[in-house]
BASE-588980 format. One record per residue (C-alpha): x, z, y; residue in one letter; residue number from 1. Coordinates in nm, 3 decimals. Example, Ala and Ser with C-alpha at 12.3 -4.5 7.8 and 13.67 -1.06 7.14 Angstrom:
BEGIN
FIVEX        X        Z        Y  rest   nr
FIVEX    1.230    0.780   -0.450     a    1
FIVEX    1.367    0.714   -0.106     s    2
This chain:
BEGIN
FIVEX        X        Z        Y  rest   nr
FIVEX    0.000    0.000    0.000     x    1
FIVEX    0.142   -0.090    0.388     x    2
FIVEX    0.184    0.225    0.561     x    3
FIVEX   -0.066    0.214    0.871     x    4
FIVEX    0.190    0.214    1.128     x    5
FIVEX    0.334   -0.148    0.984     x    6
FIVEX   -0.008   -0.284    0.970     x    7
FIVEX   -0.068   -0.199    1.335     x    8
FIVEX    0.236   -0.328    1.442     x    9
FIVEX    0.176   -0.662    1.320     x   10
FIVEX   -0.186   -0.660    1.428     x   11
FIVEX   -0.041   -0.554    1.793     x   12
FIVEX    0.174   -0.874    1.833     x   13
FIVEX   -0.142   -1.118    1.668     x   14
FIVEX   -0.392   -0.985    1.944     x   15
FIVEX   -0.210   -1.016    2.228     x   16
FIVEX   -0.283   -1.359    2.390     x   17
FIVEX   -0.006   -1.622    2.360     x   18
FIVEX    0.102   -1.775    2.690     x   19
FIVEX   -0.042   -2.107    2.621     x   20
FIVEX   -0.376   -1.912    2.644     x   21
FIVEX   -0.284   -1.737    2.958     x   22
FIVEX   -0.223   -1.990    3.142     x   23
FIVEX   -0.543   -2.201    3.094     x   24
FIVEX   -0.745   -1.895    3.120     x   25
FIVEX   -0.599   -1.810    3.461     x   26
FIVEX   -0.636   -2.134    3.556     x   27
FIVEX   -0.984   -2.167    3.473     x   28
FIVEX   -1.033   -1.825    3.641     x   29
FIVEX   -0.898   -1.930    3.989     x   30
FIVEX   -1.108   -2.271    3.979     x   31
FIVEX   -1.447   -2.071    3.930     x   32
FIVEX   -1.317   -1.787    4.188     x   33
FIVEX   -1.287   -2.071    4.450     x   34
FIVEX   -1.621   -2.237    4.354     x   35
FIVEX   -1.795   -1.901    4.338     x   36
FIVEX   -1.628   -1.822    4.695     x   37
FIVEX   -1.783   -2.092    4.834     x   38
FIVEX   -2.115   -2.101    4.705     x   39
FIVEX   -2.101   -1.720    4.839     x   40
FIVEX   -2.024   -1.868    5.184     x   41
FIVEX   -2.340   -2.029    5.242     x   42
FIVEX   -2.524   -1.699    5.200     x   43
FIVEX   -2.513   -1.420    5.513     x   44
FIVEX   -2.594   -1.140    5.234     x   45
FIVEX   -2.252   -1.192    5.034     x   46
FIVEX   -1.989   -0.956    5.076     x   47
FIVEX   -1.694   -1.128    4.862     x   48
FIVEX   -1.682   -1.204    4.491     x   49
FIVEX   -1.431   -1.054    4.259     x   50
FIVEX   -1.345   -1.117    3.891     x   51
FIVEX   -1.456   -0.836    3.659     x   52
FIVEX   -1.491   -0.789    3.245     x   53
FIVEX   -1.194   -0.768    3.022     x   54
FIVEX   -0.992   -1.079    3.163     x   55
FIVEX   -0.972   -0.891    3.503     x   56
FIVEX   -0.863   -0.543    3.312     x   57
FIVEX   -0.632   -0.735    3.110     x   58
FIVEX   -0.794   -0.647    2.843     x   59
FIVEX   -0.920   -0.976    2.649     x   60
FIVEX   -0.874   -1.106    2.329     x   61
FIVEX   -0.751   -1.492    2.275     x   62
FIVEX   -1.040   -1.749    2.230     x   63
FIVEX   -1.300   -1.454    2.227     x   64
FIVEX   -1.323   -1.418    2.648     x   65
FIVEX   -1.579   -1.464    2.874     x   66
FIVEX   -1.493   -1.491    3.218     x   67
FIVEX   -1.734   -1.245    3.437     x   68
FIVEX   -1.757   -1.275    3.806     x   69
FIVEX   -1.908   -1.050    4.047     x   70
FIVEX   -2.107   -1.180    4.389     x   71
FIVEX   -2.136   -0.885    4.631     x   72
FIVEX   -2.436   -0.849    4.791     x   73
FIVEX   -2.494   -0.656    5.094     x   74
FIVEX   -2.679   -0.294    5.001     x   75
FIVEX   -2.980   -0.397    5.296     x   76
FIVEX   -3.100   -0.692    5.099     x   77
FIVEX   -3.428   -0.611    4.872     x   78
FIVEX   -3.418   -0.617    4.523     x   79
FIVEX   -3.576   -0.965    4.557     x   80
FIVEX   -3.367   -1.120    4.806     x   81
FIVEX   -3.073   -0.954    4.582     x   82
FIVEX   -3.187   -1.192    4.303     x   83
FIVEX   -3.280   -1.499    4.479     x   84
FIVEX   -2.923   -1.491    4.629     x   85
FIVEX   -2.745   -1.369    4.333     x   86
FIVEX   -2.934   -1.690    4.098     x   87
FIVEX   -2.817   -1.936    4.386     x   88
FIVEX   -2.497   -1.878    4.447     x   89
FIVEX   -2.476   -1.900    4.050     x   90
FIVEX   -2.621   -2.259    4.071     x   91
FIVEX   -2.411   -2.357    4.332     x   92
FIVEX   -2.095   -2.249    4.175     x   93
FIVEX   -2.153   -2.375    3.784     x   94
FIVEX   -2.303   -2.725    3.954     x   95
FIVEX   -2.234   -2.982    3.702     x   96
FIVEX   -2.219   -2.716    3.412     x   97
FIVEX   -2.457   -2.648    3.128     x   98
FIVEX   -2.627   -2.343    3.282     x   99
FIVEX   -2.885   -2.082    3.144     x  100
FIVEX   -3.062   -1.781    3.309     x  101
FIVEX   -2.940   -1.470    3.148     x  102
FIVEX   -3.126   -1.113    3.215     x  103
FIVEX   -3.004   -0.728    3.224     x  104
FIVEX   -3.146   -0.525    3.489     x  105
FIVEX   -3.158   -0.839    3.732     x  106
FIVEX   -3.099   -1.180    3.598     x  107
FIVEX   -2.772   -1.373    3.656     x  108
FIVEX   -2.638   -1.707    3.582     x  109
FIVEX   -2.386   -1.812    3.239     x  110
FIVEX   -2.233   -2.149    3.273     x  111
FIVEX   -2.043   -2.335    2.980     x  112
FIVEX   -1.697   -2.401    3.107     x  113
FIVEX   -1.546   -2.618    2.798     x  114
FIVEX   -1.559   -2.362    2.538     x  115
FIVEX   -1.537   -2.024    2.771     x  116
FIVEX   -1.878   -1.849    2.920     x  117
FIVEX   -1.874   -1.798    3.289     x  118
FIVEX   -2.107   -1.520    3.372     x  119
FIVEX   -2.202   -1.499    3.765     x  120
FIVEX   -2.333   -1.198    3.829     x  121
FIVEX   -2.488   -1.000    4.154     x  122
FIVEX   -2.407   -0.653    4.202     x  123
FIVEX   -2.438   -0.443    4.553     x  124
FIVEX   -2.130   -0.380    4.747     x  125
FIVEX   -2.195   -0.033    4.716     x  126
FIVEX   -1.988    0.276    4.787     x  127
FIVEX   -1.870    0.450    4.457     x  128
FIVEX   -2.134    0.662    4.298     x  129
FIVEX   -2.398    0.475    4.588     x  130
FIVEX   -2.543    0.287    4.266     x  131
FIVEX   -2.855    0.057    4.295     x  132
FIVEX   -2.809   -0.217    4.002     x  133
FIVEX   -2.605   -0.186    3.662     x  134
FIVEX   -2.348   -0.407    3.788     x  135
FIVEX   -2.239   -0.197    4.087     x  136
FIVEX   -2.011    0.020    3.863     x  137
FIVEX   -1.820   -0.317    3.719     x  138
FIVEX   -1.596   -0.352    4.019     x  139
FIVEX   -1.438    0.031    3.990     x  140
FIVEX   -1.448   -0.033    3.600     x  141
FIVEX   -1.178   -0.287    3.685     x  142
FIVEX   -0.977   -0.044    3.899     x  143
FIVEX   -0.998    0.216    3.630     x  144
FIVEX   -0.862    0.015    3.374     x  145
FIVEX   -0.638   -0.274    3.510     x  146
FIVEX   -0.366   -0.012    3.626     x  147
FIVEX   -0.330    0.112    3.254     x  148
FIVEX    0.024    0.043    3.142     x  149
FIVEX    0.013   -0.317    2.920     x  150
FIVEX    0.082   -0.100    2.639     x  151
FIVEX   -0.222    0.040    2.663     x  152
FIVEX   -0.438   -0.240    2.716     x  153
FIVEX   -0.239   -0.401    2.389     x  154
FIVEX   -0.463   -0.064    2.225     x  155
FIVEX   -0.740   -0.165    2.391     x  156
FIVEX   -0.707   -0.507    2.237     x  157
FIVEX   -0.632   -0.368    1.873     x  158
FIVEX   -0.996   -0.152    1.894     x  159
FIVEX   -1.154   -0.456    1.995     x  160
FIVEX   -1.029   -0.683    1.717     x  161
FIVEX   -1.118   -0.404    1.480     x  162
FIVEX   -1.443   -0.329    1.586     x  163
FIVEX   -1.511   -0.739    1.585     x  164
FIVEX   -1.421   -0.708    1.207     x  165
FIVEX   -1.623   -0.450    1.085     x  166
FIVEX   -1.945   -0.598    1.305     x  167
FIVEX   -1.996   -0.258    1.536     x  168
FIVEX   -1.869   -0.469    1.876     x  169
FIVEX   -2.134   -0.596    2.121     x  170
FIVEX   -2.369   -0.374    2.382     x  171
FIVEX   -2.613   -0.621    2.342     x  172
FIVEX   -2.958   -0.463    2.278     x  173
FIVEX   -2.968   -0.732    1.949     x  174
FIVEX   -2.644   -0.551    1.840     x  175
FIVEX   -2.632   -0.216    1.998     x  176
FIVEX   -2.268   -0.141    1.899     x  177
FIVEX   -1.947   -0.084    2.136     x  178
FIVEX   -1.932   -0.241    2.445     x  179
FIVEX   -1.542   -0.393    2.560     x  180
FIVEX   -1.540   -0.061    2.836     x  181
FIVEX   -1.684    0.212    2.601     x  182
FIVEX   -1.315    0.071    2.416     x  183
FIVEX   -1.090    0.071    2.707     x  184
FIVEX   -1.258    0.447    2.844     x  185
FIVEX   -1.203    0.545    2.433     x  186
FIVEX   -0.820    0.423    2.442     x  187
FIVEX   -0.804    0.642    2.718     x  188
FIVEX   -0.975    0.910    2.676     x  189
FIVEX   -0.733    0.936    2.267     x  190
FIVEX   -0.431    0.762    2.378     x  191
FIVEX   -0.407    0.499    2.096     x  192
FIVEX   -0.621    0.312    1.894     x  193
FIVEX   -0.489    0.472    1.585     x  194
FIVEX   -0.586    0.811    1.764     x  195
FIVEX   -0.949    0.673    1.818     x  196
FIVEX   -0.973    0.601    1.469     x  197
FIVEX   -0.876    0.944    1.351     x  198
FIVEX   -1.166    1.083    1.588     x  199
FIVEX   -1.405    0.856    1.433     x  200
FIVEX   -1.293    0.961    1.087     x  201
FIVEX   -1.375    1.347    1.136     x  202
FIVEX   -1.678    1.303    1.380     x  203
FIVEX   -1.896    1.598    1.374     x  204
FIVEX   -2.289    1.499    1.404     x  205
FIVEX   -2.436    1.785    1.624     x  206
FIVEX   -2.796    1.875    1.530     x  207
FIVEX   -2.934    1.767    1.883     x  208
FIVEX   -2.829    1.533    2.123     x  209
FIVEX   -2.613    1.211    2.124     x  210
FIVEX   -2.336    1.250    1.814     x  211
FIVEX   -2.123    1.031    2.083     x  212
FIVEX   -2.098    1.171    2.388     x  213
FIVEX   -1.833    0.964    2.604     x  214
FIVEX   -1.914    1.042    3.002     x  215
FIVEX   -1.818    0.714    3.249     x  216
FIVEX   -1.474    0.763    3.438     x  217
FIVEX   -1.644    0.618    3.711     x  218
FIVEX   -1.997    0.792    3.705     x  219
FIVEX   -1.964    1.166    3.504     x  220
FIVEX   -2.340    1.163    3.482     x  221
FIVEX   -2.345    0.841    3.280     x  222
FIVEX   -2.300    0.900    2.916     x  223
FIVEX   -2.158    0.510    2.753     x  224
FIVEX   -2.289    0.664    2.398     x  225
FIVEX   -2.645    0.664    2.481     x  226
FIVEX   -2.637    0.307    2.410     x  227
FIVEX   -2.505    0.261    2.068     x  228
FIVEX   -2.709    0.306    1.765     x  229
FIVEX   -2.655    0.591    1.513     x  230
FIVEX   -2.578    0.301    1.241     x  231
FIVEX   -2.362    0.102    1.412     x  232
FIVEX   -2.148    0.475    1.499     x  233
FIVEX   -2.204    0.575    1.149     x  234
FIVEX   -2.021    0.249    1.039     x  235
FIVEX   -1.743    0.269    1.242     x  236
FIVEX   -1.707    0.619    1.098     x  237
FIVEX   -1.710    0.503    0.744     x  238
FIVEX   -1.448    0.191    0.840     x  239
FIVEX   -1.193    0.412    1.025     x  240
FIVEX   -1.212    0.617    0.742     x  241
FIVEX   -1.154    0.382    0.530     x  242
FIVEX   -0.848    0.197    0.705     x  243
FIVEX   -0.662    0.514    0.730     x  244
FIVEX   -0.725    0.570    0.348     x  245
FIVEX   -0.645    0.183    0.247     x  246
FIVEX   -0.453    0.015    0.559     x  247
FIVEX   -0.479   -0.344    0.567     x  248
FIVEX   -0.448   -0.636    0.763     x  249
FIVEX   -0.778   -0.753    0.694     x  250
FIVEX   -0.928   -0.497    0.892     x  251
FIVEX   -0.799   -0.704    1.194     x  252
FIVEX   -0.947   -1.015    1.082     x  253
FIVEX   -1.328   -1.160    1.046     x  254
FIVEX   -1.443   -0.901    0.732     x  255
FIVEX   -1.712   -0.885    0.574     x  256
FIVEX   -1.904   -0.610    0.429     x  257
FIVEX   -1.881   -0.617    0.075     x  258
FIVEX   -2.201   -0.769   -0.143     x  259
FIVEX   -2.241   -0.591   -0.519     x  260
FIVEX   -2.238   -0.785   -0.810     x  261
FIVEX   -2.507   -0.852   -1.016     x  262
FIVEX   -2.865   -0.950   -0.874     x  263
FIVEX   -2.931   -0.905   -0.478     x  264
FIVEX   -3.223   -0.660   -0.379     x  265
FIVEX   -3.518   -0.872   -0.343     x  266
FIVEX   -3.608   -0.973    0.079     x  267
FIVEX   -3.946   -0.967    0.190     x  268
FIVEX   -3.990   -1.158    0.533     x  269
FIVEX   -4.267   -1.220    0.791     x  270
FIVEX   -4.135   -1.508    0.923     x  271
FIVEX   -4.266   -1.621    1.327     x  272
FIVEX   -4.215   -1.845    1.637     x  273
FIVEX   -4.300   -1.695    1.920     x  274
FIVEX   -4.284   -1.801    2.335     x  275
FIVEX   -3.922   -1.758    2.484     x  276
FIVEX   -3.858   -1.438    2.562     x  277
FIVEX   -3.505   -1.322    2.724     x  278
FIVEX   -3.321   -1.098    2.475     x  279
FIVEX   -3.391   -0.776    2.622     x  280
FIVEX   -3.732   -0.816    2.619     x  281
FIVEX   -3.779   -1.006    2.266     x  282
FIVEX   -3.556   -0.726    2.066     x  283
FIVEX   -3.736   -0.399    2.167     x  284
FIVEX   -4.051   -0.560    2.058     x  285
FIVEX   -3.911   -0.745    1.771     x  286
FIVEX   -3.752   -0.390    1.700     x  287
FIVEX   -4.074   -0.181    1.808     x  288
FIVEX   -4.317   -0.424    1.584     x  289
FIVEX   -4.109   -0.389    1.260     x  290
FIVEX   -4.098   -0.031    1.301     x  291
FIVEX   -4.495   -0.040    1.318     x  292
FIVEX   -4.568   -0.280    1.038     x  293
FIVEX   -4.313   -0.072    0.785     x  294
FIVEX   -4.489    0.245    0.892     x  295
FIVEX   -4.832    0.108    0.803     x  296
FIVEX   -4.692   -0.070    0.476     x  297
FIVEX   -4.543    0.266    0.398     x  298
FIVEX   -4.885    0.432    0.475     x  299
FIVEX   -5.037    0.218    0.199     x  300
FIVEX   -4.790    0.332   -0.067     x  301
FIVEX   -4.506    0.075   -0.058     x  302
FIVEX   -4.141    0.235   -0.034     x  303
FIVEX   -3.893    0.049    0.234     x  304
FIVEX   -3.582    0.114    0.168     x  305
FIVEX   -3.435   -0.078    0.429     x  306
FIVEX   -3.548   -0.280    0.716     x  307
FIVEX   -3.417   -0.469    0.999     x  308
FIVEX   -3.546   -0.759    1.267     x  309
FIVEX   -3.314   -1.120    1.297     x  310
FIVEX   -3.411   -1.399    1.528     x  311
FIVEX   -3.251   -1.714    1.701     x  312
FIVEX   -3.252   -1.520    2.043     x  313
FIVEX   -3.507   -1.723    2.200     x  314
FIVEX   -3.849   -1.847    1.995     x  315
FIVEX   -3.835   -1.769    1.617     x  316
FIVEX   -3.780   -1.479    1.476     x  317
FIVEX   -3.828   -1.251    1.157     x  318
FIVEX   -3.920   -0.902    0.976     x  319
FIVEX   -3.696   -0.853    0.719     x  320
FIVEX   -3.788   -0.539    0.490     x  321
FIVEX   -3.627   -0.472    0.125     x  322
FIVEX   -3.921   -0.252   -0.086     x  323
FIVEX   -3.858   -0.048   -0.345     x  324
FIVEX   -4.184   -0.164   -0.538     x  325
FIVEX   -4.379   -0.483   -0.455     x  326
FIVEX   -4.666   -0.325   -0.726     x  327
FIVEX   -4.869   -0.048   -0.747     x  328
FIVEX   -5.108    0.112   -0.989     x  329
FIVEX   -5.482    0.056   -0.899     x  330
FIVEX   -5.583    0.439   -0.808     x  331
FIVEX   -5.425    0.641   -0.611     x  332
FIVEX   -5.453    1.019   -0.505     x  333
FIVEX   -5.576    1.137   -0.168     x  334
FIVEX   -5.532    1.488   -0.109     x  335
FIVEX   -5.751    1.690    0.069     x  336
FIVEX   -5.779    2.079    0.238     x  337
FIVEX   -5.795    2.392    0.070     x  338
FIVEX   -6.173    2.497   -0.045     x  339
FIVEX   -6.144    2.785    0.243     x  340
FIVEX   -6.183    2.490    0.498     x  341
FIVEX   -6.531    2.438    0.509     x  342
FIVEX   -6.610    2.192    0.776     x  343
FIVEX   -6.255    2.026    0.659     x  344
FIVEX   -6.376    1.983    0.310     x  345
FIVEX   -6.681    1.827    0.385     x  346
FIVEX   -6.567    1.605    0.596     x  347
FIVEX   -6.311    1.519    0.316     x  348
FIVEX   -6.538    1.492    0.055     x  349
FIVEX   -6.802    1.253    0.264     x  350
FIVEX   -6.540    0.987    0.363     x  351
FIVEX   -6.373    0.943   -0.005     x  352
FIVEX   -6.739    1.008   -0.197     x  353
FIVEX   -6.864    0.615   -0.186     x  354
FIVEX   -6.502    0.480   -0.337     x  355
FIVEX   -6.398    0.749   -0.511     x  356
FIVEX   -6.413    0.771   -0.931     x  357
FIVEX   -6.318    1.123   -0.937     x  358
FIVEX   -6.296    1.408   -0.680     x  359
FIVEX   -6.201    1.757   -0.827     x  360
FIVEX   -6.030    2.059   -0.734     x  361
FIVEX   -5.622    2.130   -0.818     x  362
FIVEX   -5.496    2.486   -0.927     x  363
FIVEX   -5.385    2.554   -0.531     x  364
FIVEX   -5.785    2.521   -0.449     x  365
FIVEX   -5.708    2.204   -0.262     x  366
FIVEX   -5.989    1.948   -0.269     x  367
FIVEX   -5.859    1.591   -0.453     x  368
FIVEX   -6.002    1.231   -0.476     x  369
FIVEX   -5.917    0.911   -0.734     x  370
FIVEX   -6.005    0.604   -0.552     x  371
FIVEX   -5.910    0.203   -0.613     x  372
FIVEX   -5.616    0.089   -0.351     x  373
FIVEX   -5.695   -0.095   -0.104     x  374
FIVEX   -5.390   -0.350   -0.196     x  375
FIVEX   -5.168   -0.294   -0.515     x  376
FIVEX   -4.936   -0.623   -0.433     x  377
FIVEX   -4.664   -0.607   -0.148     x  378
FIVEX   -4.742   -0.977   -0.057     x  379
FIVEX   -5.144   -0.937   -0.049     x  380
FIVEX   -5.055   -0.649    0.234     x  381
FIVEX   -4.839   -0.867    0.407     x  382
FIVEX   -5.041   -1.192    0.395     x  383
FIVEX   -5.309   -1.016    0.546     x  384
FIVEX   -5.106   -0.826    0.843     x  385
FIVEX   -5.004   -1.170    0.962     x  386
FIVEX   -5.383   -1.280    0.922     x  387
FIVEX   -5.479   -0.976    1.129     x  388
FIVEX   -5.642   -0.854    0.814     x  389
FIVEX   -5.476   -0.549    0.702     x  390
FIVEX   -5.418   -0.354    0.993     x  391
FIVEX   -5.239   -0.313    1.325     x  392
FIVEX   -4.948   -0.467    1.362     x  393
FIVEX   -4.824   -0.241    1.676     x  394
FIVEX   -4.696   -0.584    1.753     x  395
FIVEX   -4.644   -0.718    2.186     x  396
FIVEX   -4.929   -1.005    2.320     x  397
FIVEX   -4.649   -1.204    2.312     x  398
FIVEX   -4.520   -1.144    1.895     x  399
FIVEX   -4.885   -1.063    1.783     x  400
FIVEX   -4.962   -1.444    1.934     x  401
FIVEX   -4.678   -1.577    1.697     x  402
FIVEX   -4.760   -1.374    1.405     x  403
FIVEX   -5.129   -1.503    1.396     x  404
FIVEX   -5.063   -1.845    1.448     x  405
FIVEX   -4.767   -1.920    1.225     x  406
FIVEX   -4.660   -1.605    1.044     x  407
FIVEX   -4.582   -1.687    0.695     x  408
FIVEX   -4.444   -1.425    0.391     x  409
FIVEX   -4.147   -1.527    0.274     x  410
FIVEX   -3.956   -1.425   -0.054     x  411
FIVEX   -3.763   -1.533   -0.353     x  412
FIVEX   -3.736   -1.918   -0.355     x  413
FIVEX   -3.917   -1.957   -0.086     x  414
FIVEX   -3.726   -1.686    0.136     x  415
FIVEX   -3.414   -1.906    0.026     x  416
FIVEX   -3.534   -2.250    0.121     x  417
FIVEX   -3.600   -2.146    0.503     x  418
FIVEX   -3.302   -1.968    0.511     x  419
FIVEX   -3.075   -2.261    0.442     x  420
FIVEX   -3.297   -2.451    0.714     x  421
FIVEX   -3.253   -2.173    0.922     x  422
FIVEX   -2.910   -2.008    0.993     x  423
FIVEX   -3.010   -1.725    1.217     x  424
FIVEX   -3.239   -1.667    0.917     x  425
FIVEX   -2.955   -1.648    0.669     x  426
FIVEX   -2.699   -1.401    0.853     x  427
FIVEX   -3.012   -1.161    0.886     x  428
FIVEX   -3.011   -1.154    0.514     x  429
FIVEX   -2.668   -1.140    0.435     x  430
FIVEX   -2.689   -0.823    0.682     x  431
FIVEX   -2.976   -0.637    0.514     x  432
FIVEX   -2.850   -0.694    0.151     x  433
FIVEX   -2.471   -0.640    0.225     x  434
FIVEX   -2.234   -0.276    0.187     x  435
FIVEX   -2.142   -0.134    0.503     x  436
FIVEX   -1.732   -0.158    0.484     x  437
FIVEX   -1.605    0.186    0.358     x  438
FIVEX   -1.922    0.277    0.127     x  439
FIVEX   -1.795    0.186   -0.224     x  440
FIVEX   -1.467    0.147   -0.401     x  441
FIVEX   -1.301   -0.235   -0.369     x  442
């Protein structure tokens, strides 16, 4: 086995950026500074534009950058005038570009540069601490980190790359995993990535609150692990654990989480197209609708033992659910109040007397009924959800418009054929029946 030390060190010369890649990057940078610069000039409410993100801290990874650039916007402007000027000079600037509307707490423009994202983005030339908009804090984000010694920022680099491998990277609300600044405050905050991963490895989940607690250099009141989801912290936890066990170069590279032998679990999907929807909006109610339809499939007896939503990012998407039964018996058992509960009782017996075949009392003196199930197939459930049949779906006007007109069940053969059609479709599934990295022996 490579001691951990040599595997780092080799991993520390492969993710810094050779010059080759420096030098088109910085000349890319300067040619949208200037263009952004002047589209800012035709506007009275600008106040400068600055480069931000991890190219600015120094912090980027070869042929995985964006380039992110701030337009200042005078703190008098509304919050309307703050987008309409913040969208324009965005149009101005990436003129001639492919070009898309992009949303966070105000939308902002990403252009298509060759193979690089530009991201133009409005924030309020605020005072620090003085925030109005999310971006505000990017600007002293980039004075925070850019002054780190290069050695640190090579740390920075190596935490990226490894949280890119194991899948954890992204502050995305489809991901919900490590943003590029919750790595560069975490590299300072241990000192080395190797450090980092030892504090991942002997994490201690407290019984309330956030198990990551990681306060903003910039803003103490901001907490950076609010954001990222108990599973994507609980598999980093498991992969630094399981690089300092087994060190290996692979951990650096594109890995995948490991898939048992034998026969995959079998995938149930509702499969839908729905209008566009920007991806804030379209994954908390892609995320809020599958946790209502598994709750009410779970209320009528079916076992989920895992679950998760996957979607093109703009008008089709999926509910992806793996059950532990698709079939159960015809009768099942509702369970009533104890005898002492008069009004309770009645009301129990009334509402199960018309279905019921039996209705008796158990040896605790609770009142018991044996009625027919409603649905004893998985799929006959599901068919009917879609249909508007067999219940609420919890689902937005937006999803629940999809899911009537053109929500189809999906599994086996069927399941397989849309997902070769479908790629979006496919890394959903590979997601939901794959190991997390660190869970079972290689």
């Amino acid at each position: 086995m490579i001691p951990a030390d040599r595997v780092i060190a080799r991993a520390r010369r492969d993710v810094i950026p050779p010059r080759k890649d420096s030098d088109k990057m910085n000349a890319l940078a300067e040619q949208f500074l200037d263009r952004t610069r002047k589209a800012a000039d035709a506007y009275t409410e600008t106040r400068g534009v600055m480069m931000g993100g991890s190219f600015a801290k120094g912090t980027w990874l070869a042929r995985e950058v964006d380039l992110d650039i701030f337009v200042k916007i005078d703190t008098s402007v509304t919050d309307e005038r703050f987008e309409e000027v913040g969208l324009a000079v965005g149009r101005r600037a990436a003129r001639g570009l492919p070009t898309g509307k992009k949303f966070a707490q105000h939308p902002y423009t990403e252009a298509l540069a060759g193979d690089v994202k530009v991201n133009i983005v409005p924030c309020y030339d605020v005072r620090e601490g003085e925030w109005r908009s999310a971006a505000d804090r990017s600007p002293f984000h980039v004075k925070v980190v850019a002054g780190l010694p290069e050695e640190k920022k090579t740390e920075v680099r190596l935490l990226k790359r490894f949280m890119k491998s194991v899948r954890v990277y992204g502050a995305e609300i489809e991901t919900q995993g490590f943003s590029g600044y919750v790595t560069e405050v975490l590299v300072i905050r241990f000192g080395s990535f190797k450090a980092a991963l030892k504090w991942f490895s002997s994490l201690q989940f407290r019984p309330r609150g956030n198990p990551l607690s990681l306060p903003d250099p910039v803003d103490g009141g901001r907490d950076l692990g609010v954001a990222i989801s108990a599973e994507k912290l609980g598999r980093m936890v498991l992969a630094s654990r399981e690089f300092l066990r087994r060190p290996s170069p692979a951990f650096f590279r594109a890995m995948r989480e490991k898939t048992r032998g034998g026969k995959r679990p079998e995938v149930y999907a509702i499969a839908f197209s729905h209008e566009r929807l920007s991806e804030d909006t379209l994954w908390g109610e892609l995320r809020r609708t599958a946790r209502h339809i598994v709750s009410h499939v779970e209320s009528k007896g079916f076992a989920v033992a895992r679950w998760m939503a996957a979607s093109n990012d703009s008008d089709r998407s999926a509910i992806l659910m793996i059950p532990e039964f698709t079939s159960l018996p015809e009768m099942e058992q509702r369970k009533g109040p104890t005898v002492d509960r008069r009004d309770d009782v009645r009301a129990f017996i009334e509402s199960n007397s018309r279905e019921s075949r039996l209705v008796w009392v158990d040896d605790d003196a609770r009142v018991r009924a044996l009625r027919p199930r409603a649905y004893v197939e998985l799929e006959a459930l599901l068919v009917d959800l879609v249909r508007g049949k067999g219940g609420e779906t919890g689902a937005s006007r937006e999803l629940g418009a999809g899911l009537r007109r053109d929500g189809t069940v999906l599994h086996g053969a069927s399941l397989i054929r849309e997902a070769e059609a479908s790629p979006w479709l496919g890394a959903g599934i590979r997601e939901i029946t794959e190991d997390a990295i660190g869970t079972r022996k290689p």
